[in-house]
Chimera marker file (.cmm) of the C-alpha trace (Angstrom):
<marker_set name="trace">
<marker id="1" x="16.508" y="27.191" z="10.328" r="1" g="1" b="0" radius="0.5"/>
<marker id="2" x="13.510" y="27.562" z="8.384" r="1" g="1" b="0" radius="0.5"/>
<marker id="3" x="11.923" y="25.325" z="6.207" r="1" g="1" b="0" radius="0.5"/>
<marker id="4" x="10.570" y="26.842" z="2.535" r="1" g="1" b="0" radius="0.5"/>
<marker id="5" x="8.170" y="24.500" z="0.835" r="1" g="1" b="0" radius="0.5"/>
<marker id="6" x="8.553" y="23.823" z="-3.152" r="1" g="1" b="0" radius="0.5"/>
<marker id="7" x="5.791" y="23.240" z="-5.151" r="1" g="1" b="0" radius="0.5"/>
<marker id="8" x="6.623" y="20.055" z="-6.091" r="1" g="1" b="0" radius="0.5"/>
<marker id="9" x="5.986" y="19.126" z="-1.842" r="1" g="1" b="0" radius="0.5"/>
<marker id="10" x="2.468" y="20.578" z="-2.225" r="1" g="1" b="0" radius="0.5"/>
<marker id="11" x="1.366" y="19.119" z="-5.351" r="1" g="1" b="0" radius="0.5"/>
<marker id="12" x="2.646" y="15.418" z="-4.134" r="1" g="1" b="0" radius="0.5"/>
<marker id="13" x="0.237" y="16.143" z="-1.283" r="1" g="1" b="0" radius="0.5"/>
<marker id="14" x="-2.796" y="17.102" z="-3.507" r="1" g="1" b="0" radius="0.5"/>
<marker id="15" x="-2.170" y="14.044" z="-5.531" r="1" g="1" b="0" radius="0.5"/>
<marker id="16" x="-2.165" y="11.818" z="-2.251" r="1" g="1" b="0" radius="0.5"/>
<marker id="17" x="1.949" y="10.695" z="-2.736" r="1" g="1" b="0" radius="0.5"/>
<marker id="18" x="2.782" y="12.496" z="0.610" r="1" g="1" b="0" radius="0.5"/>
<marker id="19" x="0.995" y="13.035" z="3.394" r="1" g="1" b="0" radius="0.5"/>
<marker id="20" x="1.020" y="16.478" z="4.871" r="1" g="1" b="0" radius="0.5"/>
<marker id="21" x="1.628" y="15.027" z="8.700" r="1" g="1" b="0" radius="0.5"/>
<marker id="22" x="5.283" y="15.122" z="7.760" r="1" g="1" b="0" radius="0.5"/>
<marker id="23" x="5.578" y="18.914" z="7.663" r="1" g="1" b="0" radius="0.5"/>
<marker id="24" x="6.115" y="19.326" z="11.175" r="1" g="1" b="0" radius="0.5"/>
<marker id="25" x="8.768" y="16.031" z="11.941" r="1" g="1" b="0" radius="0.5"/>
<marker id="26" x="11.392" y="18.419" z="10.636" r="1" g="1" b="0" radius="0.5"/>
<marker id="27" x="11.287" y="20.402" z="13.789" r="1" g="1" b="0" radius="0.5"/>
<marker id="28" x="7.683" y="21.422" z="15.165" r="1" g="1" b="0" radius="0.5"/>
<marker id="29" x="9.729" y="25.021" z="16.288" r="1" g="1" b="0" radius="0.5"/>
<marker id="30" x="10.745" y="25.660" z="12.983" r="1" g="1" b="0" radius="0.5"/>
<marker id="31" x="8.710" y="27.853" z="10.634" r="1" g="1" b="0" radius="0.5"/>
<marker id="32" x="7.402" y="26.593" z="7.556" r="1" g="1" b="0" radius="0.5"/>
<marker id="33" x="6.586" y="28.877" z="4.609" r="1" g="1" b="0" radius="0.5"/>
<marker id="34" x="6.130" y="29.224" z="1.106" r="1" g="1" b="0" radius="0.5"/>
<marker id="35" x="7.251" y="31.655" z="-1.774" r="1" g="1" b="0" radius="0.5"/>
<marker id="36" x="4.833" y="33.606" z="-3.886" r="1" g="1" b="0" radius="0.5"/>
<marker id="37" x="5.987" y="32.171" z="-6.678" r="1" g="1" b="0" radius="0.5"/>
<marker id="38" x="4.513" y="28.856" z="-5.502" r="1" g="1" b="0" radius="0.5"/>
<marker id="39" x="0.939" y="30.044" z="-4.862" r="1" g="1" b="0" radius="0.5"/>
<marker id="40" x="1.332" y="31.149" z="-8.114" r="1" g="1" b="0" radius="0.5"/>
<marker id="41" x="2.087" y="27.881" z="-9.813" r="1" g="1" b="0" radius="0.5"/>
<marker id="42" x="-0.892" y="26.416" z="-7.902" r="1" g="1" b="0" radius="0.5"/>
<marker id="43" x="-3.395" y="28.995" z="-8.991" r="1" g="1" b="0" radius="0.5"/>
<marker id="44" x="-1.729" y="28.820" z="-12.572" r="1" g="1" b="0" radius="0.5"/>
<marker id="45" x="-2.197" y="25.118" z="-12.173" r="1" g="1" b="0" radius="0.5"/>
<marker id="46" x="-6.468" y="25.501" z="-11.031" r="1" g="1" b="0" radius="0.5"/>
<marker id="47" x="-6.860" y="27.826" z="-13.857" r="1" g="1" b="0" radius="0.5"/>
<marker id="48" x="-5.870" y="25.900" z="-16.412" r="1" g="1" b="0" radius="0.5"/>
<marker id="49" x="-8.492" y="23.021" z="-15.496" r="1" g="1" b="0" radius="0.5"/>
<marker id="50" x="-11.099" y="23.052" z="-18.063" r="1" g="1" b="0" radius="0.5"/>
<marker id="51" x="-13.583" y="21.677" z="-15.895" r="1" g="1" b="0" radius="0.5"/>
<marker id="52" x="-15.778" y="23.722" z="-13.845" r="1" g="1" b="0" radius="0.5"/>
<marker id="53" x="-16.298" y="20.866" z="-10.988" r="1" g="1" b="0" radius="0.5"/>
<marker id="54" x="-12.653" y="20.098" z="-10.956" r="1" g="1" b="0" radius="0.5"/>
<marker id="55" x="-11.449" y="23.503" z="-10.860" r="1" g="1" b="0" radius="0.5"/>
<marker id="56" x="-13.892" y="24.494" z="-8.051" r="1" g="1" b="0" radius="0.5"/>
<marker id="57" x="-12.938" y="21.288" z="-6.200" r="1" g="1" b="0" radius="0.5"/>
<marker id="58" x="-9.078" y="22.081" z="-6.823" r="1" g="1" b="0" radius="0.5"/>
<marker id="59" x="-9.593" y="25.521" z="-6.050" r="1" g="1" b="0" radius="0.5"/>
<marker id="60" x="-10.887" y="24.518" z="-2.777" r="1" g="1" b="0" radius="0.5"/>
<marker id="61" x="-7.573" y="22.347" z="-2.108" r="1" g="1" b="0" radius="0.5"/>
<marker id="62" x="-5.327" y="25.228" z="-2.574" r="1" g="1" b="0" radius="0.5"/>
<marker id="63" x="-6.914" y="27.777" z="-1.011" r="1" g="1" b="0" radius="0.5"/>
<marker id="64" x="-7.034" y="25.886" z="1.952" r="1" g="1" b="0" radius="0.5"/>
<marker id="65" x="-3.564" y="25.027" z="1.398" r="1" g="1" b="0" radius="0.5"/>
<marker id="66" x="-2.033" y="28.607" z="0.725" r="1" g="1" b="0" radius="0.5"/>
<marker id="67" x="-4.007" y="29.401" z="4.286" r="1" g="1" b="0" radius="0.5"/>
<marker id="68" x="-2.051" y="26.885" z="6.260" r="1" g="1" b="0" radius="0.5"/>
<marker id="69" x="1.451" y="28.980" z="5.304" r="1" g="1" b="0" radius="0.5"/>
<marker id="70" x="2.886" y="32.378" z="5.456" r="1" g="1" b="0" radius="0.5"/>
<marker id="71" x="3.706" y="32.912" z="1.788" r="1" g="1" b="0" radius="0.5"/>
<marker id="72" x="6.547" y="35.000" z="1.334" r="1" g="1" b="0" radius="0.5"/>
<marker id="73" x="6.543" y="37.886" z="-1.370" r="1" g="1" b="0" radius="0.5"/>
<marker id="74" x="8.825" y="38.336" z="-4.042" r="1" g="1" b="0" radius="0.5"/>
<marker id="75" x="10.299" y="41.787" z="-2.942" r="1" g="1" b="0" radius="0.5"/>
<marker id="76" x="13.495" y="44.127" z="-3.747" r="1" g="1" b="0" radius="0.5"/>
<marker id="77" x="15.647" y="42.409" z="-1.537" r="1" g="1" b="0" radius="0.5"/>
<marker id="78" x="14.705" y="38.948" z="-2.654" r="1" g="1" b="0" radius="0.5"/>
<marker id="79" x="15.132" y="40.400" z="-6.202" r="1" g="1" b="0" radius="0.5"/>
<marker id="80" x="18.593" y="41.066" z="-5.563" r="1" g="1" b="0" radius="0.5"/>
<marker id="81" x="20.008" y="37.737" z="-4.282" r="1" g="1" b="0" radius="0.5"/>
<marker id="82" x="17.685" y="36.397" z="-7.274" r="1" g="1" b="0" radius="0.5"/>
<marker id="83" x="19.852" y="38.544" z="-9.512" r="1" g="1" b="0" radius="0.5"/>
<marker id="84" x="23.137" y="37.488" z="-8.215" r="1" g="1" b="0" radius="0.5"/>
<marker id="85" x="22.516" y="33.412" z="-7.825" r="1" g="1" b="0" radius="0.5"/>
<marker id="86" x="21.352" y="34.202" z="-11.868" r="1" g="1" b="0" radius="0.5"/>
<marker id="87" x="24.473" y="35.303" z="-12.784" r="1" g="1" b="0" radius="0.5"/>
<marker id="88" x="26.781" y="32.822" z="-10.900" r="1" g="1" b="0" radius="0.5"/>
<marker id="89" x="24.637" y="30.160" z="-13.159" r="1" g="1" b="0" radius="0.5"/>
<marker id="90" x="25.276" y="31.948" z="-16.241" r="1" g="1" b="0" radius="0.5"/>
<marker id="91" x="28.844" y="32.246" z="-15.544" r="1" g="1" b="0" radius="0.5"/>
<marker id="92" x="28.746" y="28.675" z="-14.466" r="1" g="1" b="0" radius="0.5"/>
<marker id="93" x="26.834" y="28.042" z="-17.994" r="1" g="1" b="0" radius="0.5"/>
<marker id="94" x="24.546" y="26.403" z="-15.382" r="1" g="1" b="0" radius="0.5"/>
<marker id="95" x="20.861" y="26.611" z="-16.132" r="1" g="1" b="0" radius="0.5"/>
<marker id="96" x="17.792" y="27.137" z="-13.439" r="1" g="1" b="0" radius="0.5"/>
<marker id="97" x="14.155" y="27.469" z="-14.097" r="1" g="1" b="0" radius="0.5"/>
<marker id="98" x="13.117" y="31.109" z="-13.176" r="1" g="1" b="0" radius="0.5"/>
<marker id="99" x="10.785" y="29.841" z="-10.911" r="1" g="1" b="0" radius="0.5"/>
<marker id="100" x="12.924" y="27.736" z="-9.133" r="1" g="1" b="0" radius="0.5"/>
<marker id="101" x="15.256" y="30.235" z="-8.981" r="1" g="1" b="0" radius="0.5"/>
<marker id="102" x="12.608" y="32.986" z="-7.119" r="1" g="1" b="0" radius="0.5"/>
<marker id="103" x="12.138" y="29.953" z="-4.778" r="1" g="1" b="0" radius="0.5"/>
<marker id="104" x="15.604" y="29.728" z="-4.377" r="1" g="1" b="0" radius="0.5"/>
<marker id="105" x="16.393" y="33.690" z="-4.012" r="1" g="1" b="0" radius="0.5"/>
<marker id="106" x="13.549" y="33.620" z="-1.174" r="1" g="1" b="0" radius="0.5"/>
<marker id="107" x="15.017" y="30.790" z="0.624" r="1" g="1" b="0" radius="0.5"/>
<marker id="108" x="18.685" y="32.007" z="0.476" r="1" g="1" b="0" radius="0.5"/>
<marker id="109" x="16.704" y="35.733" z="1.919" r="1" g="1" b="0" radius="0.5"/>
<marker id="110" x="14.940" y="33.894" z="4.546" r="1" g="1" b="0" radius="0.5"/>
<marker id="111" x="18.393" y="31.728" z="5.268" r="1" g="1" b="0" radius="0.5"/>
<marker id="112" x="15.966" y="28.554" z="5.505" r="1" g="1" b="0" radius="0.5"/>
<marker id="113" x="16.394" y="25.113" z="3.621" r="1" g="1" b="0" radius="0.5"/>
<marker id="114" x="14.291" y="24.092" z="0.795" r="1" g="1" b="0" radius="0.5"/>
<marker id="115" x="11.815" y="21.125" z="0.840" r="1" g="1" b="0" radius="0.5"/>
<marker id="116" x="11.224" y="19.754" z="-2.554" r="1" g="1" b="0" radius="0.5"/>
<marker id="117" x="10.776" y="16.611" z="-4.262" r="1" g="1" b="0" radius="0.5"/>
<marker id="118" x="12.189" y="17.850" z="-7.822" r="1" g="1" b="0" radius="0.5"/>
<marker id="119" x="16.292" y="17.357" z="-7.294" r="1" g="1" b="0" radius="0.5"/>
<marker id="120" x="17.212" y="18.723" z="-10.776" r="1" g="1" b="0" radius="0.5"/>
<marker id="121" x="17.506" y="22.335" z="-10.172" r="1" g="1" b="0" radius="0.5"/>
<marker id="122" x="17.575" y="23.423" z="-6.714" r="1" g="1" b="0" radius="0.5"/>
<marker id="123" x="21.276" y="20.899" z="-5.706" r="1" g="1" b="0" radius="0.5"/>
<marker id="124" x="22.934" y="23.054" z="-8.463" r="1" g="1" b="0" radius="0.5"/>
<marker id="125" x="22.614" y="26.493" z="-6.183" r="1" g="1" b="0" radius="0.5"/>
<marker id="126" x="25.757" y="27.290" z="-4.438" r="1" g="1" b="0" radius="0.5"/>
<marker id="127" x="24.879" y="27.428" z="-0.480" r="1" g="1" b="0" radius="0.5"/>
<marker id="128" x="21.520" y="26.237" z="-0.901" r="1" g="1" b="0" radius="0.5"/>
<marker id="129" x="20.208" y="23.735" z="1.497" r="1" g="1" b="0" radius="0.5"/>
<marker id="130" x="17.845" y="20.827" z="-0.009" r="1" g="1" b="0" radius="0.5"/>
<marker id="131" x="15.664" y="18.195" z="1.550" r="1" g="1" b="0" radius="0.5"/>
<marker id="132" x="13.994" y="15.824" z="-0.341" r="1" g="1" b="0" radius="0.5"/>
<marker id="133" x="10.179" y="15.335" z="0.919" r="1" g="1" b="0" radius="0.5"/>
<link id1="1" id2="2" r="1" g="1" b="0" radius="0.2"/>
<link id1="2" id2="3" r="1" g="1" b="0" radius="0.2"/>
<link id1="3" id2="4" r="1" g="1" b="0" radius="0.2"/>
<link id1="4" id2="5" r="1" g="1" b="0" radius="0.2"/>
<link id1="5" id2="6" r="1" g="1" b="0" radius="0.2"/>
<link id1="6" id2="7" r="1" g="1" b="0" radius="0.2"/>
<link id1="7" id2="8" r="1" g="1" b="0" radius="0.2"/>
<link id1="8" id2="9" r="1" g="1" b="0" radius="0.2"/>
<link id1="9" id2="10" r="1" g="1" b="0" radius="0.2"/>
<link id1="10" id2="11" r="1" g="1" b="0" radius="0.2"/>
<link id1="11" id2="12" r="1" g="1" b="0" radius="0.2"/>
<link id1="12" id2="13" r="1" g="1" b="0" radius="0.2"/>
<link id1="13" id2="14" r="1" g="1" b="0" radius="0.2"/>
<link id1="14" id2="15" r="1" g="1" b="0" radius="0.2"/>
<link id1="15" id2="16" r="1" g="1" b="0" radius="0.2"/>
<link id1="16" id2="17" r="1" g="1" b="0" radius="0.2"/>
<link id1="17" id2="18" r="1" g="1" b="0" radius="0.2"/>
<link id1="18" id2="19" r="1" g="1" b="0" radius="0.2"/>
<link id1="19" id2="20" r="1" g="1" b="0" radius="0.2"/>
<link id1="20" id2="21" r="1" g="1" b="0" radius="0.2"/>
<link id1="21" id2="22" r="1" g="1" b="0" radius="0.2"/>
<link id1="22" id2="23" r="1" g="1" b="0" radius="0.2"/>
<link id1="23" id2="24" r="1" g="1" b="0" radius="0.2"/>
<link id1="24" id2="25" r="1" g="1" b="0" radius="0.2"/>
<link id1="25" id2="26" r="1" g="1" b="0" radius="0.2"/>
<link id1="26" id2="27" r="1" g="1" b="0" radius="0.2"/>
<link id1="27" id2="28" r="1" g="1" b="0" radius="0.2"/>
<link id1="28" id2="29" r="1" g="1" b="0" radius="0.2"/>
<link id1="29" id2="30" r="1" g="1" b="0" radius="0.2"/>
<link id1="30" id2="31" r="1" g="1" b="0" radius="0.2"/>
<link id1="31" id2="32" r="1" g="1" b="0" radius="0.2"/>
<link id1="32" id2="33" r="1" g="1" b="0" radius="0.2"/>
<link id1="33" id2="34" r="1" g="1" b="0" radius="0.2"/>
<link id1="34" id2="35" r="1" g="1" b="0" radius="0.2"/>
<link id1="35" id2="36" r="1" g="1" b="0" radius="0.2"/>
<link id1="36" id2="37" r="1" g="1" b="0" radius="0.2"/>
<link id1="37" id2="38" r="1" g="1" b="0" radius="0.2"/>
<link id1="38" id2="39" r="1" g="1" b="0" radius="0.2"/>
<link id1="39" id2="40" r="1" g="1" b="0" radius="0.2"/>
<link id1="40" id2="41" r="1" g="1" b="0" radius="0.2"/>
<link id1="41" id2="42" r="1" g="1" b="0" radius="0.2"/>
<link id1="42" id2="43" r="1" g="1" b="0" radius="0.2"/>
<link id1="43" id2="44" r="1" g="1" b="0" radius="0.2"/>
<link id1="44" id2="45" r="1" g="1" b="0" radius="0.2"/>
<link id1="45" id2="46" r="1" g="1" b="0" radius="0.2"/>
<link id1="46" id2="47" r="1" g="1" b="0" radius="0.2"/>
<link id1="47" id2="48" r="1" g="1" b="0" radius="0.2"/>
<link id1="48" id2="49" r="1" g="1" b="0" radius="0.2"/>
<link id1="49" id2="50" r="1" g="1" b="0" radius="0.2"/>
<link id1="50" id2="51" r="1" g="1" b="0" radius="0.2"/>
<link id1="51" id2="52" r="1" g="1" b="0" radius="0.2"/>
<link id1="52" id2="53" r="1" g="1" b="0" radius="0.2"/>
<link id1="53" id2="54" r="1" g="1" b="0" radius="0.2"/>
<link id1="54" id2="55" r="1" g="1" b="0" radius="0.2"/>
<link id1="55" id2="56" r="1" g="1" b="0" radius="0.2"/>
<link id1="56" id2="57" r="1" g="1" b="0" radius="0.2"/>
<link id1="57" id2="58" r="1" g="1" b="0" radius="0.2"/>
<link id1="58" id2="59" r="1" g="1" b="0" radius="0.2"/>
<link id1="59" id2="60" r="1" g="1" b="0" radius="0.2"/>
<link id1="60" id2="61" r="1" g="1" b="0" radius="0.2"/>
<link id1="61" id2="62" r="1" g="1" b="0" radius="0.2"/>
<link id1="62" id2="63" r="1" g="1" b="0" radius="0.2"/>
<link id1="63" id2="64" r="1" g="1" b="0" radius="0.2"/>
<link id1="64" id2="65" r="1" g="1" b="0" radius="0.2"/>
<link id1="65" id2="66" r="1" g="1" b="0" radius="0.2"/>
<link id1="66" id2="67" r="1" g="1" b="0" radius="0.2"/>
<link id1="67" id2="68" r="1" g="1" b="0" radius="0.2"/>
<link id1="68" id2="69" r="1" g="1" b="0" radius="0.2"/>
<link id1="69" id2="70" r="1" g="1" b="0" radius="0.2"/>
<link id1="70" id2="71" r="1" g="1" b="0" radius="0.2"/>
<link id1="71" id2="72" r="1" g="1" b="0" radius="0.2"/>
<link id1="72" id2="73" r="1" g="1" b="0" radius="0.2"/>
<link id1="73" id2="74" r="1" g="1" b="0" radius="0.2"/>
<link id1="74" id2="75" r="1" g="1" b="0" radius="0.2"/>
<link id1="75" id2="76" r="1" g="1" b="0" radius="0.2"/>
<link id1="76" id2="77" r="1" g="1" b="0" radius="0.2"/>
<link id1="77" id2="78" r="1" g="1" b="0" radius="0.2"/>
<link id1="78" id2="79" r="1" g="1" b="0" radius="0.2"/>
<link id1="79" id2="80" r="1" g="1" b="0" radius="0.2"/>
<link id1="80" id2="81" r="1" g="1" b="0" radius="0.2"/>
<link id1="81" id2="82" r="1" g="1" b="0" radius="0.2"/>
<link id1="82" id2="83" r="1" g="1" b="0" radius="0.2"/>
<link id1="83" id2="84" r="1" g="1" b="0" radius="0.2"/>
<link id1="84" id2="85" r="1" g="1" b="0" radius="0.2"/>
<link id1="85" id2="86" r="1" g="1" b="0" radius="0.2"/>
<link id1="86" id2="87" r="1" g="1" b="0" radius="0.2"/>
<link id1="87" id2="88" r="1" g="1" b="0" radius="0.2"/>
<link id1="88" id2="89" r="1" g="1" b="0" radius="0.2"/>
<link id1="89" id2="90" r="1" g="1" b="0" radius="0.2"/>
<link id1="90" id2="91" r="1" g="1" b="0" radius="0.2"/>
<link id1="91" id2="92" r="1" g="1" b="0" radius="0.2"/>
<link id1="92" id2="93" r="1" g="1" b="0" radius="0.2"/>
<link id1="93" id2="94" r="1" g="1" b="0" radius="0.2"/>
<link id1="94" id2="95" r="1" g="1" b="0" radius="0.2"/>
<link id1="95" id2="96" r="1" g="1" b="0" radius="0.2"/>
<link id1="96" id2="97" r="1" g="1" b="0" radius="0.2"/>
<link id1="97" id2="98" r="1" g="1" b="0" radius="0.2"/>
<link id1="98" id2="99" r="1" g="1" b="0" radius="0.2"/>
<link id1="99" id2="100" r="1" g="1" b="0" radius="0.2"/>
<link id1="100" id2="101" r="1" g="1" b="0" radius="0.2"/>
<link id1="101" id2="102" r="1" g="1" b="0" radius="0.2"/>
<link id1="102" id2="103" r="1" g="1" b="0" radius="0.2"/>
<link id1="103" id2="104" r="1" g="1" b="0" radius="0.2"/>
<link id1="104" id2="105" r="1" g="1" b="0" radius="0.2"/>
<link id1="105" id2="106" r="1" g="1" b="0" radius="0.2"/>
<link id1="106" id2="107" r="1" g="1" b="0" radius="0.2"/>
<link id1="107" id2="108" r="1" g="1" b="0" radius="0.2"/>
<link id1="108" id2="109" r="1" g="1" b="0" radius="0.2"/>
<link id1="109" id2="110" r="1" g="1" b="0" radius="0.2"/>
<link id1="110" id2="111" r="1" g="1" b="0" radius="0.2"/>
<link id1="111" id2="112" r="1" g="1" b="0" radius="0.2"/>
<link id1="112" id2="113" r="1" g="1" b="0" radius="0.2"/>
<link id1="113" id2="114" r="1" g="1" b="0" radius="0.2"/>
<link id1="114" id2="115" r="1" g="1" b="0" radius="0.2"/>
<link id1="115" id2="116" r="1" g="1" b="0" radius="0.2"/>
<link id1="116" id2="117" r="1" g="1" b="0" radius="0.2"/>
<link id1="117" id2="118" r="1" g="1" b="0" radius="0.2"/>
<link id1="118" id2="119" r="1" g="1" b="0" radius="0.2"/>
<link id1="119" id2="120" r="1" g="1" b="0" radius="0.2"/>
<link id1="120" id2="121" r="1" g="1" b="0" radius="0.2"/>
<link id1="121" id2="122" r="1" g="1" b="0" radius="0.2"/>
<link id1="122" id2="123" r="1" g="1" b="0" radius="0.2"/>
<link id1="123" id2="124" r="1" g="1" b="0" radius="0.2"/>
<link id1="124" id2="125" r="1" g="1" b="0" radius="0.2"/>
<link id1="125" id2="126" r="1" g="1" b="0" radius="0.2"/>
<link id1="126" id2="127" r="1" g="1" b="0" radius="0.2"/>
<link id1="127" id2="128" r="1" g="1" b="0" radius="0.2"/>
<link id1="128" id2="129" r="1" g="1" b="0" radius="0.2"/>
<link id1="129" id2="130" r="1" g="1" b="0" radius="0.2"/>
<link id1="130" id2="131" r="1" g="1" b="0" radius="0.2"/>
<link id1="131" id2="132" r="1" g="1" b="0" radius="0.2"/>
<link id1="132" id2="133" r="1" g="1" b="0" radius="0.2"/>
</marker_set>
């Protein structure tokens, strides 16, 4: 199994709580990605610096970050299982944050575990597997 990287994982690392050498003690066969929707945060997140140093320097971090993982699109099929682990919330009256949930959707696709440090959303997802970084 797999190993799908939250953002919550990579920003720890940027702010020096976790250090990156940990990414392979899971199993050094395993692959190790991240979802789309997670580069996304962390470009959202350089953008809305309003300093041009900082952004530049951040900029930096994450590019060379997003170039140390495959990063897995949000497609149709991914779009799907998104759609269905939606609706078992709702039925549930369960709420998940629509990012999280993208994460989730690509994880459940890719049938790998998800590596986060946020434990409020991702537990509450039927089948999913969570490990705390």
């Amino acid at each position: 199994m797999g190993t799908l990287i939250d953002t919550s994982v990579l920003i720890a690392v940027e702010r020096g709580r976790l250090d990156p050498a940990q990414f392979g003690e899971e199993d050094e066969d395993e692959p190790i990605a991240i979802a789309a929707i997670s580069a996304a945060e962390l470009l959202h997140g350089v953008n809305r610096l309003k300093s041009a140093v900082g952004r530049m320097r951040a900029e930096r971090w994450v590019d060379h970050t997003l170039a140390q993982f495959p990063c897995i699109a949000f497609d149709l099929p991914i779009a799907r299982i998104h759609a269905r682990l939606g609706a078992e919330l709702a039925e549930k009256g369960t709420q998940v944050g629509a990012h999280d949930l993208m994460i989730a959707a690509t994880a459940v696709w890719l049938d790998y575990r998800i590596a986060t440090r946020d434990l409020r959303s991702f537990p509450k997802i039927r089948g999913l597997d969570v490990v705390k970084w």
